[in-house]
C-alpha positions, 0 to 999 in steps of 0.5 A: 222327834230326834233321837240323836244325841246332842253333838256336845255329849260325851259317849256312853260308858258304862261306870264300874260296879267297884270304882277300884277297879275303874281307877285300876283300868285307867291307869293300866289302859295304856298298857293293853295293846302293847301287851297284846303286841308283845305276845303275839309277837314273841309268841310266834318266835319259837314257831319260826323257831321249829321251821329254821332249827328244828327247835320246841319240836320242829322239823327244821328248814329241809323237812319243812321246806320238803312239806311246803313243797309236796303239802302244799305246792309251794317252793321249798325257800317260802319255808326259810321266808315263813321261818324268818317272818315268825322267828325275827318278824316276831320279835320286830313285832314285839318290839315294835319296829317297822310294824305295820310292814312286819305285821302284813306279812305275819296276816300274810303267812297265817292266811296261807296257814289257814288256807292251805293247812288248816281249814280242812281239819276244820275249826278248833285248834285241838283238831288241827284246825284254822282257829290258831291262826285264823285268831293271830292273822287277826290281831297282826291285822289289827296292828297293820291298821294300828301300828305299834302304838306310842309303846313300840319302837316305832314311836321312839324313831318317830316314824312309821310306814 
């Protein structure tokens, strides 16, 4: 006896206990990871933000140049580079242009956050902790699978890398 379901049925999906709310999910479906995209994207500009200008309470490019350097042993310029990648990578994010390339480097920058200042605080964020990051490196990972989808700028040049 098989238990393999005919190559000709539909997957299962589960059907709404309201029938509203079904209708309302489909026509809003579309719109879900663009969504999430636009949010990482412009949710990581103030934090280059703090990095380059010292805005929303940052320390600005020297200071923070002079942390990746003693902190964390790297160069001082991987401060400009982590700025520049949040701060205008975040908005190519949002948008959606060249996505997969902005979102490696975005995977990039929060695996080095979670690495290098995160983990030892442990795991929530309240402590100081990786879980932040570690959850923003995830979705950006999930775009460079994806990539920008049909609502980004990527779809409206009609190419993608």
């Amino acid at each position: 006896m098989s238990l393999a379901a005919p190559s000709s049925a539909k997957p299962a999906v589960a059907e709404p206990i309201i029938p509203a709310v079904g209708a309302l999910a489909n026509s809003l479906s579309p719109f879900a990871e663009p969504m999430v995209r636009v949010a990482a994207g412009l949710l990581l500009v103030p934090h280059g933000a703090q990095k380059l200008f010292g805005w929303f309470g940052g320390y600005g490019l020297e200071a923070t140049g002079q942390f990746f350097a003693t902190k964390l042993g790297l160069p001082p310029s991987f401060a400009l580079l982590a700025g520049l990648i949040e701060f205008v990578g975040g908005f190519m994010l949002a948008a959606g242009l060249l996505t997969r390339a902005v979102a490696a480097l975005v995977f990039g920058v929060m695996a080095v956050a979670v690495l290098l200042v995160h983990l030892p605080a442990g795991f929530f964020w309240t402590s100081g902790g990786y879980e932040y990051p570690l959850l923003w490196g995830v979705v950006a990972l999930a775009y460079v699978i994806r990539g920008g989808g049909r609502y980004s700028l990527d779809a409206v040049i009609g190419r993608e890398i």
